[in-house]
PLY file of the C-alpha trace (Angstrom):
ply
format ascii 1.0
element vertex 214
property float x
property float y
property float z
element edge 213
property int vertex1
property int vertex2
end_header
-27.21 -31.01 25.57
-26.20 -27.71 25.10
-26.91 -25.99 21.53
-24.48 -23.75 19.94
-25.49 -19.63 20.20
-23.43 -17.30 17.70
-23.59 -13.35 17.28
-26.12 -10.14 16.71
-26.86 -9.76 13.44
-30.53 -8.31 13.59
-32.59 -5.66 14.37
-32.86 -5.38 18.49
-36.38 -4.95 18.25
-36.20 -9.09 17.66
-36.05 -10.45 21.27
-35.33 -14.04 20.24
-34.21 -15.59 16.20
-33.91 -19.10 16.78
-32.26 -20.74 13.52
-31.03 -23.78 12.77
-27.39 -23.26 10.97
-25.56 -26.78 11.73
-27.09 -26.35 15.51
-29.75 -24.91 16.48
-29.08 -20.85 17.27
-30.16 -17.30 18.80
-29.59 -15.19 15.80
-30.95 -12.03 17.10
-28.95 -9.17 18.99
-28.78 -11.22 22.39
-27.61 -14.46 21.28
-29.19 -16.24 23.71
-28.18 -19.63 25.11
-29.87 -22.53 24.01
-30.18 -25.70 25.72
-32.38 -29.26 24.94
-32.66 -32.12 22.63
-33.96 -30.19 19.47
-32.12 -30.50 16.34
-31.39 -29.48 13.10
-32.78 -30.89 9.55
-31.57 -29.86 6.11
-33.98 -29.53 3.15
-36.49 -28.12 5.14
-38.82 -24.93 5.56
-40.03 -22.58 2.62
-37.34 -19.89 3.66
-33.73 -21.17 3.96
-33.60 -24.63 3.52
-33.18 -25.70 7.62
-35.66 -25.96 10.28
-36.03 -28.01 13.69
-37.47 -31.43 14.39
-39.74 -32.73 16.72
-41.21 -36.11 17.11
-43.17 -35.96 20.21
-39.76 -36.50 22.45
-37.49 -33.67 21.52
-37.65 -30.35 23.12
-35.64 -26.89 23.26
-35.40 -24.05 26.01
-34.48 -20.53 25.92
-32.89 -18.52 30.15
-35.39 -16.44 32.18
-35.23 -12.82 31.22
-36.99 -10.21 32.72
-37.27 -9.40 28.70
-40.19 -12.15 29.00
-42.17 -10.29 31.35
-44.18 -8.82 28.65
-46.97 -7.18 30.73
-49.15 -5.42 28.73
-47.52 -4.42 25.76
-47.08 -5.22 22.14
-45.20 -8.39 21.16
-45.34 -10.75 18.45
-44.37 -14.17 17.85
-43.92 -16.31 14.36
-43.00 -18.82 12.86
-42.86 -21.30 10.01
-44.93 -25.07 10.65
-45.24 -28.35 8.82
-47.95 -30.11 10.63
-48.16 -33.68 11.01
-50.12 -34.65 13.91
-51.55 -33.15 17.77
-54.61 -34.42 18.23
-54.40 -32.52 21.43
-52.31 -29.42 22.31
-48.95 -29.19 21.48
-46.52 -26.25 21.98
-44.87 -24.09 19.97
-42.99 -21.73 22.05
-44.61 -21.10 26.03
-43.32 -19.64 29.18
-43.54 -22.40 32.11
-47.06 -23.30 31.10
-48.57 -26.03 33.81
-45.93 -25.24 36.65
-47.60 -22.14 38.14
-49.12 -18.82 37.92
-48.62 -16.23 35.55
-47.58 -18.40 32.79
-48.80 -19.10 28.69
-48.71 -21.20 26.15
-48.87 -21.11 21.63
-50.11 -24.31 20.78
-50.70 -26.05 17.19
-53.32 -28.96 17.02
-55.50 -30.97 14.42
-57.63 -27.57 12.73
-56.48 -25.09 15.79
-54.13 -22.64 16.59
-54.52 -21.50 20.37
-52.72 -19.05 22.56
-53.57 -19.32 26.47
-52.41 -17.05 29.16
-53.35 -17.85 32.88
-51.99 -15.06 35.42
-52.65 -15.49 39.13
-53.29 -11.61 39.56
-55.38 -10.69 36.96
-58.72 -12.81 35.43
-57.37 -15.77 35.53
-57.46 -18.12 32.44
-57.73 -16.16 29.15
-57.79 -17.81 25.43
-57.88 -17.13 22.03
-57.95 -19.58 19.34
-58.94 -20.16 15.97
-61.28 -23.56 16.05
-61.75 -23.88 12.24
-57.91 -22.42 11.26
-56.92 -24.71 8.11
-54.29 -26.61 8.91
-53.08 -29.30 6.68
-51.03 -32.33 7.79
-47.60 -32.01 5.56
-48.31 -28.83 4.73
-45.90 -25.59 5.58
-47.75 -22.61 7.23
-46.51 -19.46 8.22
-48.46 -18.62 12.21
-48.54 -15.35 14.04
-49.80 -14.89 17.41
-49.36 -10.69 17.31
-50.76 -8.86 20.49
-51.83 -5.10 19.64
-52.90 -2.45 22.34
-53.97 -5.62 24.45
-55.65 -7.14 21.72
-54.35 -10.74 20.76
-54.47 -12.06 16.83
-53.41 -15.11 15.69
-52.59 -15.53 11.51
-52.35 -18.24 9.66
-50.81 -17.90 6.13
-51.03 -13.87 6.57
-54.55 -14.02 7.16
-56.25 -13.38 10.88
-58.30 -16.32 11.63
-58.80 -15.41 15.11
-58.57 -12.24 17.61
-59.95 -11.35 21.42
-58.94 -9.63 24.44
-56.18 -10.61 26.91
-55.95 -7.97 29.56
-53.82 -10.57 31.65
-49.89 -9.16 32.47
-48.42 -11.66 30.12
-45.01 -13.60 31.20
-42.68 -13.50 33.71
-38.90 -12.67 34.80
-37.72 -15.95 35.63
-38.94 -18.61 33.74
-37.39 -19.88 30.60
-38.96 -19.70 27.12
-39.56 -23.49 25.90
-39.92 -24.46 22.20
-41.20 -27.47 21.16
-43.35 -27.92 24.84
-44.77 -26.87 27.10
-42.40 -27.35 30.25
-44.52 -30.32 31.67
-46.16 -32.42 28.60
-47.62 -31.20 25.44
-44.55 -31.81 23.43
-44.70 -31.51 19.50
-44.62 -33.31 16.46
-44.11 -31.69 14.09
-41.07 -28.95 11.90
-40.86 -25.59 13.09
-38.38 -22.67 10.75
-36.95 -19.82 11.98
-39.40 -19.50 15.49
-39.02 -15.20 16.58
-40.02 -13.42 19.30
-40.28 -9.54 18.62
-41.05 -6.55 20.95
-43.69 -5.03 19.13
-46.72 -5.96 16.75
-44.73 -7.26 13.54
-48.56 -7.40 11.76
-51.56 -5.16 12.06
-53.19 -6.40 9.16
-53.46 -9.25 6.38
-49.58 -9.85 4.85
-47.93 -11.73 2.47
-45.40 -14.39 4.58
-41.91 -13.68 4.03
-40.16 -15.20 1.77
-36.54 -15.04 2.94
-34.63 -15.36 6.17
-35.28 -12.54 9.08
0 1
1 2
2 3
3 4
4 5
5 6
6 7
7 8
8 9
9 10
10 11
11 12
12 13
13 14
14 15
15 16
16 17
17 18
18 19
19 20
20 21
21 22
22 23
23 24
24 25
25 26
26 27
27 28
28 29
29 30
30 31
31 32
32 33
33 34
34 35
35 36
36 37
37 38
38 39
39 40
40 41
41 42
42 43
43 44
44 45
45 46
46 47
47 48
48 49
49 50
50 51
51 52
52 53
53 54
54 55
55 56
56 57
57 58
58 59
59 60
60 61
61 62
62 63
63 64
64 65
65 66
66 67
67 68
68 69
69 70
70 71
71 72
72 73
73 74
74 75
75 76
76 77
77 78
78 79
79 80
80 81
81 82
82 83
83 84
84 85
85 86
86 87
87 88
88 89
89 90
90 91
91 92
92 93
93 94
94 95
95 96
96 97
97 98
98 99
99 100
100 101
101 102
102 103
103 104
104 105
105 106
106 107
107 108
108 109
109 110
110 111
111 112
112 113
113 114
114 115
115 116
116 117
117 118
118 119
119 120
120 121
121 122
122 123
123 124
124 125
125 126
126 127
127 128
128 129
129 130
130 131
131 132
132 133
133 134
134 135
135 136
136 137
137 138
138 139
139 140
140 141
141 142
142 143
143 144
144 145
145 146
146 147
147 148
148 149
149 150
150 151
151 152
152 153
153 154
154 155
155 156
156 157
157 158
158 159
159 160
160 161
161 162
162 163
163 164
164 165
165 166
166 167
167 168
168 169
169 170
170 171
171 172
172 173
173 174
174 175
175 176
176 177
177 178
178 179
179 180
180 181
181 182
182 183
183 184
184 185
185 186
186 187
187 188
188 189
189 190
190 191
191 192
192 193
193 194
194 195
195 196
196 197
197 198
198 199
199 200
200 201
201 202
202 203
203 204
204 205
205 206
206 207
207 208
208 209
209 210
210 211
211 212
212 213
């Protein structure tokens, strides 16, 4: 199933703007293709109105760049969340996660918010996640995982509920961004609004979410 894309209309410093707007879209600079199962909902999400679905079976994917070969620099990636339940990990947004080296993963679960890298040149396995982050089933969150000077964050509501080091060359060329899972299982249940990538650290300290559309 392939999911309409539709023109630039923000600042090229946002790498990916997926939207829902009666698909599901790439509404930053590079209108990117997107391809899966995901769909749209109305009525949804603090900020707009629409969001994206998924029920444990639905899924969405984003072409191998070499703009996801992140290395070490600064990147950031948010979103909006209603929770409803992962006992175990489920995926946000990862790069081929499971099927190979030099690959991570943002996952949501009951009272966690993790982000893993693994890279097969570098220290391996490297984590950081916020155990005790308040998540609320039916409850809209706004999550950041924002990496800084090689220094990985992750907010929740504005607030940084977790940080450490990754020192790992994060992503690769050519592997597609997935939303939704994590290439292999891990798939989500849950609603995720307006789901960016940016090419820098968005937030550096405690924010207020934002309150309209990107």
């Amino acid at each position: 199933m392939l999911l309409q894309s539709q023109g630039p209309k923000n600042n090229s410093q946002c790498l990916l703007n997926i939207r829902p707007s009666g698909g599901v879209v790439d509404s930053s600079p590079y209108a990117r293709t997107i391809s899966g199962t995901a769909a749209y909902v109305m009525g949804q999400g603090s900020i707009g109105g629409e969001a994206i679905n998924f029920t444990g079976a639905e899924y969405g994917s984003v072409p191998a760049s070499a703009d996801w070969l992140w290395g070490t620099k600064d990147w950031t990636i948010e979103c909006e969340y209603y929770h409803r339940a992962n006992a175990s990990e489920a995926a946000i947004l990862a790069c081929s996660y499971g099927s190979g080296a030099d690959n991570w993963h943002l996952t949501a679960g009951d009272g966690y918010l993790r982000f893993r890298s693994y890279a097969s040149g570098g220290t391996g396995l490297q984590s950081v996640s916020a155990s005790a982050s308040p998540f609320a089933a039916t409850t809209w969150l706004h999550l950041a995982a924002v990496m800084r000077s090689g220094v990985l964050t992750l907010y929740h509501a504005g607030v940084p509920v977790a940080s450490g080091s990754i020192t790992n060359s994060v992503g690769r060329s050519d592997a597609a961004l997935t939303f939704g899972w994590d290439g292999a299982n891990s798939k989500l249940n849950g609603i995720v609004a307006h789901l960016r990538v940016h090419e820098r650290a968005v937030w550096t300290r405690p924010f207020t979410p934002p309150t309209r559309q990107f």
